[in-house]
C-alpha positions in Angstrom: -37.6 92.6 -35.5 -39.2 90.7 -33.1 -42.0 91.6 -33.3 -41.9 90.7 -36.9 -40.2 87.6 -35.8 -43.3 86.8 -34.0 -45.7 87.2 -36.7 -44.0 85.1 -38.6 -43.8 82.4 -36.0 -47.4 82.6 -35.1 -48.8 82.3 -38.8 -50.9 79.5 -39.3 -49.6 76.3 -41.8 -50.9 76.3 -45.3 -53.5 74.1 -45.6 -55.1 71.9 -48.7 -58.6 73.6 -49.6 -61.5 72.2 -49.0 -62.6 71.1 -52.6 -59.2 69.7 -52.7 -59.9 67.3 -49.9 -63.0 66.2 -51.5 -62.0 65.5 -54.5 -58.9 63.5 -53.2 -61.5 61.2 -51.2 -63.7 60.8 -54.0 -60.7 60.0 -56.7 -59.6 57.4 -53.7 -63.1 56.2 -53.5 -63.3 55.6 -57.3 -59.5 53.1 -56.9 -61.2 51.3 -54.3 -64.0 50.4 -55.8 -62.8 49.8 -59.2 -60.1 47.3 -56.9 -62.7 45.6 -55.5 -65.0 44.9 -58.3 -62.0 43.6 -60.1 -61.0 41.4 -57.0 -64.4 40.2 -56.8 -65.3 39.4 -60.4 -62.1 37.2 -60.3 -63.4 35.4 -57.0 -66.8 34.6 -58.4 -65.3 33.7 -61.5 -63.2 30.9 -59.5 -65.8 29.2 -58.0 -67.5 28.8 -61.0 -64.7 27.2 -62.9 -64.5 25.1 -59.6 -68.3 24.2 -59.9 -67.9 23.1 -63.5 -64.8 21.1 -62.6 -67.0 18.9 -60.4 -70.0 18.8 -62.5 -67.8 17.4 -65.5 -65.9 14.8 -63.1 -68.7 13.7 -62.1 -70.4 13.9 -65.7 -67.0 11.8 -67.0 -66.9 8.8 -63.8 -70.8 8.5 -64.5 -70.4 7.3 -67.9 -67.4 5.7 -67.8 -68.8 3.4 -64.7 -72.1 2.8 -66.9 -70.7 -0.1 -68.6 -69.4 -1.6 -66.3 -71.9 -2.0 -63.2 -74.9 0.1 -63.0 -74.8 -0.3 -59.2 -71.4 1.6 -59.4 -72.5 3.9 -61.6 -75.9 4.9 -59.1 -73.4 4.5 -55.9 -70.8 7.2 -57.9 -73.9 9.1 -58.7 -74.9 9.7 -54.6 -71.3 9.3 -53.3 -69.9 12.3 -55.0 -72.3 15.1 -53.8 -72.6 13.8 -50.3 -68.5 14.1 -50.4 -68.5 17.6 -51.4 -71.4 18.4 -48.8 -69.5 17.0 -45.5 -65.7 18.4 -47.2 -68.2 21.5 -47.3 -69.2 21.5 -43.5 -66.2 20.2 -42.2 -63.6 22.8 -44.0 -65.9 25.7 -43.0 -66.2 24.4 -39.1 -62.3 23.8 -38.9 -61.3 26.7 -40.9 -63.8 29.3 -39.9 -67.6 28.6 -38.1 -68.5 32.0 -38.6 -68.2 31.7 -42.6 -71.6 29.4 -42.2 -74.6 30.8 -43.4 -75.3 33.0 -46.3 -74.2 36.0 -44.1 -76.7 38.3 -45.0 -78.4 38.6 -41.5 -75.0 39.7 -40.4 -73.7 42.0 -42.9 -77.1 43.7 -41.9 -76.0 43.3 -38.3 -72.0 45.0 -39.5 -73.7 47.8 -40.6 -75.9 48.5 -38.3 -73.0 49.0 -36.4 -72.3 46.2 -34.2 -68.7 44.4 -34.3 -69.0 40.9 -35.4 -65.6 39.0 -34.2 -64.0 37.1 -36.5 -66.5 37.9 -39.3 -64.7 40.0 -41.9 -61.4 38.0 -41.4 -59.3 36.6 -44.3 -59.7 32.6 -42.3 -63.2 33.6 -43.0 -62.9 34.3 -46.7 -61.0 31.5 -47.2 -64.1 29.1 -45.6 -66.9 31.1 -47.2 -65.2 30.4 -50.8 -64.0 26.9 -50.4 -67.5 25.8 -48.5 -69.2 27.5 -51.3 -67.3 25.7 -54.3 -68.0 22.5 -53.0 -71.4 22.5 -52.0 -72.6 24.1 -55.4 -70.4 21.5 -57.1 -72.6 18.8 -55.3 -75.3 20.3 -57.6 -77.6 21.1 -54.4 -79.9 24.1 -55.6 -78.2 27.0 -53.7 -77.6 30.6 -54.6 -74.3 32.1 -54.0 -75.5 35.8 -53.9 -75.5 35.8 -50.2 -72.2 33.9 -49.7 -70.4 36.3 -52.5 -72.1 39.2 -50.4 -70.0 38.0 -47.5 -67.3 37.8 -49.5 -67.2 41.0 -50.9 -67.7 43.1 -47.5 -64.4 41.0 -46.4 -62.1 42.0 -49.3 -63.3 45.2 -48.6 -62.6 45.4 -45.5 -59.1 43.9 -45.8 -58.3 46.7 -48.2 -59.3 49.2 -46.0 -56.7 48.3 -43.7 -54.1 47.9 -47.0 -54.9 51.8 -47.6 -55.0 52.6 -44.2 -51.4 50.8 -43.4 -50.2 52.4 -46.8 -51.3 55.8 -46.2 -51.2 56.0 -42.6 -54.0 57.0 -41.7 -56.3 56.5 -38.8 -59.8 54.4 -39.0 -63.0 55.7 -40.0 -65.8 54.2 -39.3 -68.6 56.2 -41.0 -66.3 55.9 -44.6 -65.7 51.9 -43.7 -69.7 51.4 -43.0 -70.4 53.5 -46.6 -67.9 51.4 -48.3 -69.1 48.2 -46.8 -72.4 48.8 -48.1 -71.1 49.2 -51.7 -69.6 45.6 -51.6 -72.9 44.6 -50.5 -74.1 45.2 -54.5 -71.3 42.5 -55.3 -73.9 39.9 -54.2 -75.8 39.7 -57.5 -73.8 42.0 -59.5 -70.9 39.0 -59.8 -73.3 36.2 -59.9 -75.3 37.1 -62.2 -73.6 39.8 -64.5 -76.5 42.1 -63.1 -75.1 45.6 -61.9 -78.4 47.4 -61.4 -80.1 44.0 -59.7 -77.1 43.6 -57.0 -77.8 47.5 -56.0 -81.5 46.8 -56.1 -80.4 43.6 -53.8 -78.4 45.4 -51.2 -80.8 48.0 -50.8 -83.4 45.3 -50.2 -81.5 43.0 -47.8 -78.9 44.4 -46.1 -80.6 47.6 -44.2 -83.8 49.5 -43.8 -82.5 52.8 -44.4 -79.7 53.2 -47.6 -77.6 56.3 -47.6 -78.3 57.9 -51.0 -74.5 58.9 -51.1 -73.6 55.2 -51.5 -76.1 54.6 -54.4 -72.9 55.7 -57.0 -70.5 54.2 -55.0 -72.4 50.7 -54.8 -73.8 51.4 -58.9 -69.6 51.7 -59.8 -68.5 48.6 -57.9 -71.4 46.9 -59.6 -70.6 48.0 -63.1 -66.9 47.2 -62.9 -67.4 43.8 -61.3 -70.6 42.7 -63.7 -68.1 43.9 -66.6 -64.9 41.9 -65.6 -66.7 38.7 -64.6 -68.5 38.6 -68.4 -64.6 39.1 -69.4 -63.8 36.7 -67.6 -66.3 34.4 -69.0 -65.6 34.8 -72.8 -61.4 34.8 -72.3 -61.5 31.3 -70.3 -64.9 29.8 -70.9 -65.8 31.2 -74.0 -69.1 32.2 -73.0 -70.9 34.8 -75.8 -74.3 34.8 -74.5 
């Protein structure tokens, strides 16, 4: 009996298989990702109703100022963008100072494995997308690729820590880097409606050598985000095109 008793004691705990594992992770992989597009096509989608906001008040006090003084009407004209420019610097440097910048140069910096402080924070977020609503409202000739690039890599990183809290589970770095790089896509893929140009564009700008394994990864956030922001635009702004 003890000896039996022994046996029993020193037999190892059942364990999931391997192929179970994986396809756990990838079936996680696929919620994240479908999250995030989602998340993000909403973001871009806000700053552009923003943008059109401004270009339309400033559209509506143009005309109604041009009969009454033309002087008012030029002075209206100037006043308004360079408004929305210094709002624009001065939010981002009192909110966050590491939201300036397109943050390409470091995302390529994130994932080449150096920590960034205060660079994939929610105060950051916050900056980038405010800063960036105003200063394309002006009607200066920016892209917001970069900027939504930056973007997406936060939200991503902020859900990482959601799933991580939620499932308790410790931090990963290699899995965090992978997923980072699939936000990257977001760049151009919520911009522009352009899933296979924002995976074309992260490959291109954000490091010199792209792990094949995140090609699906960064083609699926793509897809889901180029599909909900074109929602998006036909439910609110009616836009068929």
């Amino acid at each position: 009996m003890l000896r039996g008793s022994c046996a029993l004691q020193s037999d190892p705990l059942p364990q999931r298989p391997v192929w179970d594992r994986t396809f756990a992770r990838l079936g996680e992989d696929w919620v994240f990702l479908f999250i995030l597009g989602t998340v993000m096509a909403a973001l871009s989608f806000s700053i552009d109703a923003v943008v059109l906001v401004c270009f339309g008040g400033r559209m509506y006090l143009h005309e109604v100022l041009k009969d009454i003084h033309i002087i008012l009407q030029l002075f209206s004209w100037v006043a308004i963008p360079t408004l929305l420019v210094i709002f624009s610097a001065a939010f981002c440097q009192w909110m966050a100072p590491s939201a300036a910048g397109s943050g390409i140069p470091e995302m390529k910096t994130v994932l080449r494995g150096v920590v960034l402080k205060e660079y994939l924070t929610w105060k950051t977020l916050v900056a980038k997308m405010v800063s960036l609503a105003a200063v394309l409202g002006s009607g200066l000739p920016l892209g917001k690729e970069g900027p939504v690039m930056h973007m997406a890599s936060i939200v991503a990183t902020m859900l990482t820590k959601l799933l991580r809290y939620i499932k308790g589970t410790i931090e990963n770095d290699a899995r965090s880097t992978d997923l980072l790089a699939a936000a990257c896509t977001m760049g151009v893929a919520v911009s522009y409606a352009a899933p296979i140009g924002g995976v074309l564009f992260s490959i291109e700008v954000t490091t010199v050598y792209f792990a094949v394994r995140n090609y699906w990864r960064g083609f699926f956030a793509a897809v889901v985000g180029a599909m909900f922001y074109r929602l998006m635009s036909v439910w609110f702004m009616g836009d068929r095109k």
